[in-house]
C-alpha positions in Angstrom: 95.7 108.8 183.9 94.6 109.4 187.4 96.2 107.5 190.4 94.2 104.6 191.2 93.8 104.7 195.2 93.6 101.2 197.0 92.5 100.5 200.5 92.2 97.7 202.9 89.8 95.1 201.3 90.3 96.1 197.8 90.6 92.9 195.7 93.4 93.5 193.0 96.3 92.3 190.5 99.9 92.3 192.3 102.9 91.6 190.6 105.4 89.5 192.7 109.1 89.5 191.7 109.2 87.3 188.2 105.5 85.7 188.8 102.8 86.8 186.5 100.2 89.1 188.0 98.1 87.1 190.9 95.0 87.9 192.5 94.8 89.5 195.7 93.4 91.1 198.3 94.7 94.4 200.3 94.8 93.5 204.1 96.2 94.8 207.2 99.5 93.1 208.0 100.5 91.4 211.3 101.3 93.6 213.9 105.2 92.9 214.7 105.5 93.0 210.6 107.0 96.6 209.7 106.5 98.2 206.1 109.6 98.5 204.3 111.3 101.8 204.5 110.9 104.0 201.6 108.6 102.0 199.7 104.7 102.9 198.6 103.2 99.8 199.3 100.4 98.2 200.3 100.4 94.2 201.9 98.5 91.6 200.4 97.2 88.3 200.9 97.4 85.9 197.5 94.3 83.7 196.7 94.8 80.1 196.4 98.1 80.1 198.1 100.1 80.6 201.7 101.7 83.6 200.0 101.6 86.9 201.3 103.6 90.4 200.4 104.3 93.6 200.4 103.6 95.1 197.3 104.8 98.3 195.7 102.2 100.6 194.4 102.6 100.4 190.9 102.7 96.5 190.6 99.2 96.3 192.1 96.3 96.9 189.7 92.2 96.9 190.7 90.6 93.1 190.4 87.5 94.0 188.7 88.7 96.8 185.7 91.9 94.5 184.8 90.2 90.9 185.5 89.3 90.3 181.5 93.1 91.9 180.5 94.7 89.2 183.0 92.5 86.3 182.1 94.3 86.7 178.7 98.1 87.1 179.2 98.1 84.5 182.4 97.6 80.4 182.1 97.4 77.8 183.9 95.7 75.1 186.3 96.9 77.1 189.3 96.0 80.7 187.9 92.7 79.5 186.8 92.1 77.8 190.7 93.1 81.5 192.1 90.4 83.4 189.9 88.1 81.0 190.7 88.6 81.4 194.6 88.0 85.0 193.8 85.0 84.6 192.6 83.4 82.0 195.0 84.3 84.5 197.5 82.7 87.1 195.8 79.9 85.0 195.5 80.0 84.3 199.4 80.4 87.5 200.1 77.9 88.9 198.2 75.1 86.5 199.7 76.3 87.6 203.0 75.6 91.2 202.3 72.2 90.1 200.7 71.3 88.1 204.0 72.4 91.2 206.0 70.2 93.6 204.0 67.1 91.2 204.0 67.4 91.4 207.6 67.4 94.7 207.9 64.5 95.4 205.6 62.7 93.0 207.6 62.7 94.7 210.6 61.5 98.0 208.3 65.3 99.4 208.3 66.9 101.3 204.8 69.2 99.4 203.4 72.4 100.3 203.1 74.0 101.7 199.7 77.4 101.5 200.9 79.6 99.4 198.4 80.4 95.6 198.6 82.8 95.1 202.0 85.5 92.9 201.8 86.2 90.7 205.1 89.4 91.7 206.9 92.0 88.7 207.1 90.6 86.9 210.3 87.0 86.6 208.9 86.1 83.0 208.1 85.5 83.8 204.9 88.8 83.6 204.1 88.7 79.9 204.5 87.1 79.6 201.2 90.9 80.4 199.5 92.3 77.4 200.8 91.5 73.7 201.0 89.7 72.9 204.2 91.7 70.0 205.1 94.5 71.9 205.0 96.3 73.0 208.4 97.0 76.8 208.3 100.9 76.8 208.2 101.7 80.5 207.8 105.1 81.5 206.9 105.7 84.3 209.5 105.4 81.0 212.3 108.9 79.9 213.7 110.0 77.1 211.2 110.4 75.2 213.7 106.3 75.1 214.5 105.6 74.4 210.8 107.4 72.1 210.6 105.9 70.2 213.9 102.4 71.0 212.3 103.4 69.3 208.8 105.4 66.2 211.1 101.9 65.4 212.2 99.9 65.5 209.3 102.3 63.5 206.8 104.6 61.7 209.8 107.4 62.2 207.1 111.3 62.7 207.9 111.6 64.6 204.5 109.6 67.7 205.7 108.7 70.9 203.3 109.5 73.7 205.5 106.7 76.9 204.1 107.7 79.4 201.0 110.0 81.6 201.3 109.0 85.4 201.9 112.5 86.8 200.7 110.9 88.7 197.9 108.1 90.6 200.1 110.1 91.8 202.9 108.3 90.1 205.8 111.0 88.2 207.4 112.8 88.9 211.0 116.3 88.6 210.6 117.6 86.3 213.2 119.6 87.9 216.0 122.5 85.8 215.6 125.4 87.2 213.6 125.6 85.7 210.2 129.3 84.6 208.4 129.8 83.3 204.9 132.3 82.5 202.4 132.3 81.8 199.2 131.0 84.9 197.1 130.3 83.0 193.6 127.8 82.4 191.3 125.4 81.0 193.9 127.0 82.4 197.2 126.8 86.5 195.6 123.2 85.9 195.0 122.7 84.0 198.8 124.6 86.6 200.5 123.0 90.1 198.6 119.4 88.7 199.9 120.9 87.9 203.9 122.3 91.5 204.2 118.6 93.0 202.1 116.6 91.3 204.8 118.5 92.8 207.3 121.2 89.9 208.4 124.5 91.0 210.2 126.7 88.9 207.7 130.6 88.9 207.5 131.9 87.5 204.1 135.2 86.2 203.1 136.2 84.7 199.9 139.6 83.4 198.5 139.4 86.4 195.9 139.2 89.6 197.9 138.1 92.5 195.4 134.2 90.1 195.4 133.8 91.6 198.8 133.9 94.9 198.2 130.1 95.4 196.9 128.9 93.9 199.9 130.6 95.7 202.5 129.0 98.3 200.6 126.2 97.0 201.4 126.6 96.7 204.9 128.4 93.7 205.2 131.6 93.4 207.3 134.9 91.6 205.9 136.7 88.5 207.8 140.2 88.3 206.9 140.0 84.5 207.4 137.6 81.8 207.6 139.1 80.9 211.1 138.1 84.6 212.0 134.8 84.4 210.7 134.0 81.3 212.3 135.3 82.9 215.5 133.2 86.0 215.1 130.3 84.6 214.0 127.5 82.4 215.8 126.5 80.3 212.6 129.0 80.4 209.6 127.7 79.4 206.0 129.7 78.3 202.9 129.2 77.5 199.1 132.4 76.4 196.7 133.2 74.7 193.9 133.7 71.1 195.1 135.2 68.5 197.4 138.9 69.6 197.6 137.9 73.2 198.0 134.9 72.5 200.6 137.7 70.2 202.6 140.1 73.4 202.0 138.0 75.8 203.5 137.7 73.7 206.5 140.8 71.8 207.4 143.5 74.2 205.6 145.6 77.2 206.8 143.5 79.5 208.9 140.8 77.0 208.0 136.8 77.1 209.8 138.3 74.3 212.0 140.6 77.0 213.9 138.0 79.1 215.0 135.2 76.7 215.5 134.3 76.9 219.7 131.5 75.1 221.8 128.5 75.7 219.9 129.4 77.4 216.8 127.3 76.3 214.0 129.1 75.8 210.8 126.2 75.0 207.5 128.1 73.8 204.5 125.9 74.5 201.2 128.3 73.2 198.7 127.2 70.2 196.4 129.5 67.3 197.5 130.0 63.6 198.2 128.3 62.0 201.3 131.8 61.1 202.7 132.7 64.9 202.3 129.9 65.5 205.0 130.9 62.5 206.8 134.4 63.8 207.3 133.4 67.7 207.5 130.5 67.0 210.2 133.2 64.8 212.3 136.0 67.5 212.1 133.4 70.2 213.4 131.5 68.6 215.9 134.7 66.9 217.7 135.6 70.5 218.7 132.4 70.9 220.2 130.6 72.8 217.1 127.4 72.3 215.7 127.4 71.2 211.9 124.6 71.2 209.2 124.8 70.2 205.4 122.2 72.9 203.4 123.5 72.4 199.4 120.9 74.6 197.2 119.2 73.5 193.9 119.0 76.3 191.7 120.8 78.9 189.4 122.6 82.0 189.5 119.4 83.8 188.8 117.5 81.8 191.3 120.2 82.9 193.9 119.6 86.4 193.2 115.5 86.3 193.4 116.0 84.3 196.5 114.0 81.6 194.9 116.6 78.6 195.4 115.3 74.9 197.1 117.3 74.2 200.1 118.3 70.7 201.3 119.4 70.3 204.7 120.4 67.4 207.0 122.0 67.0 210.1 121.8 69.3 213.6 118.3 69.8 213.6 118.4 72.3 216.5 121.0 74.3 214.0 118.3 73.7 210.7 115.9 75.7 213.0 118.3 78.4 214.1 119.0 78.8 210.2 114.9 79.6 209.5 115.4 83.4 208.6 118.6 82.6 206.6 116.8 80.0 205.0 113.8 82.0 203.6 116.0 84.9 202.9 117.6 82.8 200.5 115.3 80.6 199.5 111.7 79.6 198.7 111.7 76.1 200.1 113.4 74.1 202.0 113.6 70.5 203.1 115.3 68.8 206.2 116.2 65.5 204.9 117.6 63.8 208.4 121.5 62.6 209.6 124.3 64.0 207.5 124.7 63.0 204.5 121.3 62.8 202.9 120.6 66.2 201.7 124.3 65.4 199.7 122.8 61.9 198.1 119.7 63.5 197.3 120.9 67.3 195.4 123.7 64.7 193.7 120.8 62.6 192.2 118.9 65.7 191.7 121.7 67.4 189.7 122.6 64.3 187.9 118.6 63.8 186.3 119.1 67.7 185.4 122.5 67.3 183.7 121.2 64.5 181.7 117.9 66.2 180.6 120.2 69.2 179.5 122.2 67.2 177.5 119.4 65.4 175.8 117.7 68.5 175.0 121.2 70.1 173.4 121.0 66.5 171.6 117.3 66.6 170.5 118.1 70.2 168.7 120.7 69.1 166.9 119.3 66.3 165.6 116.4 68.4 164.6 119.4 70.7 162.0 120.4 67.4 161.0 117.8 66.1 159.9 116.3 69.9 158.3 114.1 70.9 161.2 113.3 73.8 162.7 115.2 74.4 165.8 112.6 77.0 167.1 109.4 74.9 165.7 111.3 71.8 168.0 111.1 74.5 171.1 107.9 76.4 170.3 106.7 72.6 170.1 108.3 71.4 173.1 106.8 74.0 175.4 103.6 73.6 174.5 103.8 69.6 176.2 104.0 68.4 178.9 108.2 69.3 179.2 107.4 72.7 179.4 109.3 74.4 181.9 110.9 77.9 182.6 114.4 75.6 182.3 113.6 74.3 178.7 112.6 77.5 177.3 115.4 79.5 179.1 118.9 76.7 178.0 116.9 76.4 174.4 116.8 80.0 174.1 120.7 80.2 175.1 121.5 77.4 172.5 119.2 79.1 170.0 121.0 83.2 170.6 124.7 81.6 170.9 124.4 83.2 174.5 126.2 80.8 177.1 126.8 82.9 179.9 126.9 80.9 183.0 124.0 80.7 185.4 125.3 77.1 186.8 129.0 76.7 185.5 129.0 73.4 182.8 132.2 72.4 185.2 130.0 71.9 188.6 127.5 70.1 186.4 130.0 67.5 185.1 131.3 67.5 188.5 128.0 66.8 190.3 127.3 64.0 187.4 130.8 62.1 188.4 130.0 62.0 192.1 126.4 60.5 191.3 128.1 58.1 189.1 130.3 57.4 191.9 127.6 57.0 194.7 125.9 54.9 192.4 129.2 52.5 192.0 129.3 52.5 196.0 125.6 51.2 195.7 125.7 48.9 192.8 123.6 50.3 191.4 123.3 50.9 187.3 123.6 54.9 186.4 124.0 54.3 182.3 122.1 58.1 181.6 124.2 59.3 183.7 127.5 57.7 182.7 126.8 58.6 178.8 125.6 62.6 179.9 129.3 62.5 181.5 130.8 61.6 178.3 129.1 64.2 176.5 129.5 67.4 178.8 133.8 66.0 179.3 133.5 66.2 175.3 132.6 69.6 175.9 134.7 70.6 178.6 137.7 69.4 176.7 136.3 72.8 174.1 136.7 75.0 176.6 133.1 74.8 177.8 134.0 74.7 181.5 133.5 78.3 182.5 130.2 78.5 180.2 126.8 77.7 181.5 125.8 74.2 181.1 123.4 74.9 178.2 127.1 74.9 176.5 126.8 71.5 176.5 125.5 71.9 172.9 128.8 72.5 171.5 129.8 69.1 172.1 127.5 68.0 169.6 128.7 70.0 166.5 132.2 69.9 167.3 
């Protein structure tokens, strides 16, 4: 088949990382905004969203010879809202060619046979893809001016900072040299998408050998975290709990050594409030700057860059963190003092570990009682529960496949310390506190190290 060739203005189909094909336009991209190196691609401006990319070559396809194919496979309130902004801007455009020509023939002029022109990105019509009460909040602005602009409009201290632009390439890497440590499940993914957007990161972890790949990949290796807290202007961490996040800190060799005068230290592992409390004192009393950023998300969340980050605490540090941020992320939140981006991914970890373990107890209910497993999920997604999450853990019960994307461990971990918070703030947690029971049931099988879909086994065991 021949090569279809697109240029500026060409309305088409782009495929963006696992998202179905969207509608598009071709436009120029911002001048400081370089193309990646290596890559046929073309940048495009998404209808009905903020979201703009560069997209390779052959994950764009022509609007107009594709639309009815597209219509088909895609659903959806928000897909249908994007076609439909196509075409009222079709429409708008069309009638502004038609005025232009009626002029012209009234003043005894040809008129032109040229084909339809789409308007370049700064033409007003663009407004008609986006709500007009709706301040423009791109995401190549600082973070810190989107989120000024989104202060004023909602006067909210939990602020939405924009999407991410990890997946397209059109992010500047801040100038500040990058540490981390931790290189699991979540940090491997968090750390491959710093160093792909062009980060200078230095990576520890307790187990050596993990940093081998990415010093391949351009990373340098701290020996300790002292070291990499010394060398580094903002240092990043993600483990498994309390103990270890206290550990990594206040330990031999520890963060706490080689924190100096405005050093930043961002700790992204799920833990107590009075972790933070302790962690934040420890780190600012020698004069460093501290910021809790846990992540809600999963291994393969990690790895798109797709994960929600919670952050509380320095401010000034959240800001200097905005390219790390949507490197590794696709939204993120600053949540206030210390402490409350801890309550809140607790609370939002302990909803998710009790849906999980009424869904493994919903389909074994269904055997029980001589239903269909897959009828129960076919029927499931088709309601109102729908989700990529249901579809993906009922699909691992269903295939016998329990290979972690968020260890069953952290999950039962993350439901105790809600339970706990919610003691400290009598206040009831009963979901919560029976979920618990079920997913230690299933530890005490050897579930720990499986993904928390595993939590299954506790029911026919």
């Amino acid at each position: 088949m021949a090569a279809v060739h697109l240029r500026i203005g060409d309305l088409v189909w782009g495929k963006l990382g696992r998202y179905p094909p969207w509608p598009g336009k071709i436009v120029s991209p911002p001048k400081d905004l370089k193309k990646p190196r290596g890559k046929k691609c073309h940048f495009v401006k998404f209808f009905g969203t903020e979201d703009h990319a560069w997209i390779k070559v052959e994950q764009l396809k022509p609007y107009h010879a594709h639309k009815d194919e597209m219509i088909k496979i895609n659903k959806g309130k928000r897909f249908q809202q994007a076609v439909d902004a196509v075409e009222d801007y079709l429409k708008k455009a069309k009638g502004k060619e038609q005025n232009s020509d009626g002029k012209a023939e009234s003043k005894g002029k040809k008129a032109s046979n040229k084909p339809l022109k789409i308007l370049d990105e700064d033409d007003e019509d663009l407004s008609a893809l986006k709500d007009p009460s709706e301040k423009p909040a791109s995401s190549m602005e600082p973070i810190s001016k989107r989120l000024k602009i989104i202060e004023e409009v909602t006067g909210s201290t939990s602020i939405q900072a924009a999407d991410s632009t990890a997946i397209n390439g059109s992010i500047t890497p801040t100038d500040k040299r990058i540490g981390f440590l931790g290189l699991g499940l979540m940090g491997s993914g968090i750390v491959s998408n710093l160093l792909k957007m062009g980060h200078v990161v230095t990576v520890w972890n307790r187990t050596a050998e993990k940093c081998d790949l990415f010093i391949q990949e351009g990373a340098r290796l701290g020996r300790t975290p002292a070291e990499v807290a010394s060398m580094c202007d903002i240092t990043f961490s993600c483990v498994s709990d309390p103990k270890a996040a206290r550990d990594l800190v206040l330990g031999p060799s520890g963060v706490l050594q080689g924190i100096r005068p405005g050093k930043c230290y961002v700790e992204m592992s799920t833990v107590d409030p009075e972790t933070i409390t302790e962690l934040s004192q420890v780190i600012t009393s020698r004069g460093g700057r501290f910021l809790e950023a846990p992540v809600s998300g999963s291994q393969q969340l990690s790895n798109d860059g797709m994960l929600v980050i919670l952050a509380a605490g320095d401010r000034t540090v959240y800001e200097d963190c905005s390219s790390c941020f949507q490197a590794m992320g696709k939204t993120s939140f600053f949540l206030g003092e210390a402490g409350n981006a801890s309550k809140m991914m607790l609370i939002l970890n302990m909803v998710q570990g009790s849906f999980m373990a009424t869904i493994a107890e919903g389909l074994t209910l269904a055997q029980a009682t001589g239903q269909s497993q897959q009828t129960f999920l076919d029927i499931l997604c088709q309601g109102q529960m729908a989700s990529t999450f249901v579809d993906q853990k009922c699909q691992n019960i269903l295939q016998g496949n329990f290979k972690p994307d968020y260890y069953l461990k952290h999950i039962q971990k993350d439901l105790r310390l809600a339970i706990s918070m919610g003691d400290m703030a009598n206040h009831p947690t009963p979901m919560a506190a029976a979920a618990n029971e079920v997913y230690k049931r299933a530890k005490a099988l050897d579930q720990s190290d499986n993904d928390i879909s595993a939590v299954y086994r506790a029911y026919i065991h």
